[in-house]
Steps between C-alpha positions, in 0.01 A plus 500: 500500500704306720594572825915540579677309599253196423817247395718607753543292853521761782743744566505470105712189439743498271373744237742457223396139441150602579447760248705297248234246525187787433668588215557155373124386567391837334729440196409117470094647466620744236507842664724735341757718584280817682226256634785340698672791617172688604430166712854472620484859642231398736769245648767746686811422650452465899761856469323624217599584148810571389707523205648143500147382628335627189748425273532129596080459439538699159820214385312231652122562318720568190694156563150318562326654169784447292555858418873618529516742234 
């Protein structure tokens, strides 16, 4: 398990762009949909979760896996 933020420069960066990125490396391995979200979720916000938050990870794993059903 890795630790959070490990990607992130301190306080946190800029986390859009840095999250974008874990979700690209995980897609370009072949992680699916849930593996990536269930590793993203590990990767807060520095002001925590909230509805835009999630819902930008959820377009952005679905943009990187080429799902957009």
């Amino acid at each position: 398990m890795m630790r959070s933020p490990w990607f992130m420069s301190t306080p946190y960066g800029n986390w859009q762009k840095s999250i974008v990125s874990l979700i690209v490396w995980y897609a370009q391995h072949g992680r699916d949909y849930s593996y990536i979200l269930k590793a993203a979720q590990h990767c807060s916000p520095e002001n925590g979760w909230t509805d835009d938050t999630k819902q930008f990870v959820k377009l952005s794993i679905k943009v990187a896996v080429g799902d957009l059903r």
